[in-house]
C-alpha positions in Angstrom: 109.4 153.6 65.4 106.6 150.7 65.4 105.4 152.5 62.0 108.6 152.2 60.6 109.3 148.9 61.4 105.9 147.5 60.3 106.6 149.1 56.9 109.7 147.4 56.8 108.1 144.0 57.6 105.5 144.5 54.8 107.7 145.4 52.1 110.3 142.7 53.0 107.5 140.1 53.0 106.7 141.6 49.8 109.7 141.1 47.7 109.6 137.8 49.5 106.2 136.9 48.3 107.2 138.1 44.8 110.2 135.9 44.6 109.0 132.7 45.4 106.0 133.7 43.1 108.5 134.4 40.1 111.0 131.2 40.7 107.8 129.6 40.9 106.2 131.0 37.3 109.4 129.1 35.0 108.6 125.5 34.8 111.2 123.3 32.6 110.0 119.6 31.2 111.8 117.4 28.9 115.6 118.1 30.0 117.9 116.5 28.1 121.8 116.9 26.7 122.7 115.0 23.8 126.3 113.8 23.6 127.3 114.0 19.9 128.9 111.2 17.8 131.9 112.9 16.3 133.9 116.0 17.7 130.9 118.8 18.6 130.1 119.8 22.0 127.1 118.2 23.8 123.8 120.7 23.3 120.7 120.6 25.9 117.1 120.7 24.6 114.2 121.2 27.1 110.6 122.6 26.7 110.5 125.3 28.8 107.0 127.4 30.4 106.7 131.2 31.7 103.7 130.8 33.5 104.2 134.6 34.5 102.4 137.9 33.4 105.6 139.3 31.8 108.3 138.4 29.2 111.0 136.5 30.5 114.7 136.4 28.7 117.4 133.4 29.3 120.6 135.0 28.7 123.1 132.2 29.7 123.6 128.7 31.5 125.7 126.9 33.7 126.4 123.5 34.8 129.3 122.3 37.1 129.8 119.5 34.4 131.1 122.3 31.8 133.2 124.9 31.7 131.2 127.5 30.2 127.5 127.4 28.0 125.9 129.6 25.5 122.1 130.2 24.1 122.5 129.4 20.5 119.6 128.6 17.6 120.1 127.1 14.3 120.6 129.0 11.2 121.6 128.7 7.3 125.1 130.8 7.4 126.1 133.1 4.3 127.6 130.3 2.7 124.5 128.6 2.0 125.7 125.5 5.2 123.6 125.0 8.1 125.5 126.4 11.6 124.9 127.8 14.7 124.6 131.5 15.6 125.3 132.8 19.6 122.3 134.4 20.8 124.2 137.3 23.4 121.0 139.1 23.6 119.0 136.2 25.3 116.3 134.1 24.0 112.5 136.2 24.9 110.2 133.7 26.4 106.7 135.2 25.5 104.2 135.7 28.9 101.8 132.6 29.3 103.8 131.3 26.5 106.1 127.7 25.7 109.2 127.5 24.0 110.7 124.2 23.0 114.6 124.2 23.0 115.1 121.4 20.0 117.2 119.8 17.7 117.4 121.9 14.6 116.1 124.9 16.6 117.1 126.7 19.6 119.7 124.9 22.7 122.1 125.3 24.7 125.4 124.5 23.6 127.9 122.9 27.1 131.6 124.4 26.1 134.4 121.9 27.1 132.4 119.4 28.9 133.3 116.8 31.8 132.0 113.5 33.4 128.9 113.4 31.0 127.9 109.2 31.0 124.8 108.3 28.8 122.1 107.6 31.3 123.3 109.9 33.9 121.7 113.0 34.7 122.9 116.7 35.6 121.9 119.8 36.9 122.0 122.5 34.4 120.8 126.0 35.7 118.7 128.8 33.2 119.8 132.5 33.6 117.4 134.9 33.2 118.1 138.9 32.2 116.3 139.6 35.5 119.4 137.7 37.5 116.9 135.2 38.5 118.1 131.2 38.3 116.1 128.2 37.9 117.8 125.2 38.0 116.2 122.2 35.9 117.4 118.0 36.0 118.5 116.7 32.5 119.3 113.5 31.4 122.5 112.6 29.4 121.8 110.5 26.3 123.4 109.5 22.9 122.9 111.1 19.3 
C-alpha cells in the first residue's frame, strides 16, 4: 500500500511539475487591440515566445469584453483585394521560436465587442491545441 501511494505522489507531482513548467514556457509582450476607425471589429496584435522544446498551436481566444474571437492572417483574396482568411487549424508557434501577431500579418480578430475605451486595458486569454490557457494584459488604443 505505501508502494502504491508513493507512486501516486510522484507521478501527481509530476504532471504538476510539468504544468507549471509548460504555462511557464509561453511568454506574450507587446499586447495590444486596436479599435478601428470605421465599422471593422477591433484586432489584437502581440509578440508572442514558446520558450518550450516542442511546437505549440493557438487555436482560439477569448476575452470577457467580446463575444466570441478568431485567429486570422492577412491575405490577397481571389479577387485580387486584400482580406482576411480564418485560421480553424491554429497558428504553429515554432519551439525556441517568436512570432509577432501584426498589422498586415497575423491577429486576432474580437467578434462583437463591449466596454473597449482607448487607454484601458483587458485580459485576453491564448488557447492552445494542447487545452492549455495563458492569459496575457493588452492595452486598448486607436487606429
Amino acid at each position: 500500500m505505501m508502494r502504491a501511494t508513493t507512486i501516486l505522489a510522484t507521478g501527481l507531482l509530476t504532471l504538476l511539475v510539468a504544468a507549471a513548467a509548460s504555462a511557464n514556457d509561453i511568454k506574450v509582450f507587446k499586447g495590444r487591440v486596436i479599435l478601428p476607425t470605421a465599422g471593422e471589429s477591433p484586432s489584437v496584435y502581440f509578440v508572442l515566445r514558446n520558450g518550450s522544446t516542442e511546437t505549440r498551436t493557438i487555436t482560439g481566444a477569448s476575452c470577457e469584453c467580446a463575444e466570441s474571437m478568431s485567429v486570422r492572417r492577412t491575405a490577397v483574396t481571389d479577387d485580387g483585394q486584400w482580406g482576411s482568411v480564418g485560421m480553424p487549424e491554429g497558428m504553429p508557434i515554432p519551439a525556441g521560436g517568436d512570432v509577432a501577431f501584426v498589422p498586415r500579418g497575423l491577429f486576432l480578430r474580437m467578434m462583437s465587442p463591449t466596454g473597449l475605451e482607448a487607454g484601458g486595458k483587458v485580459e485576453v486569454v491564448l488557447e492552445f491545441g494542447d487545452g492549455e490557457k495563458v492569459p496575457f494584459e493588452a492595452v486598448v488604443e486607436e487606429d
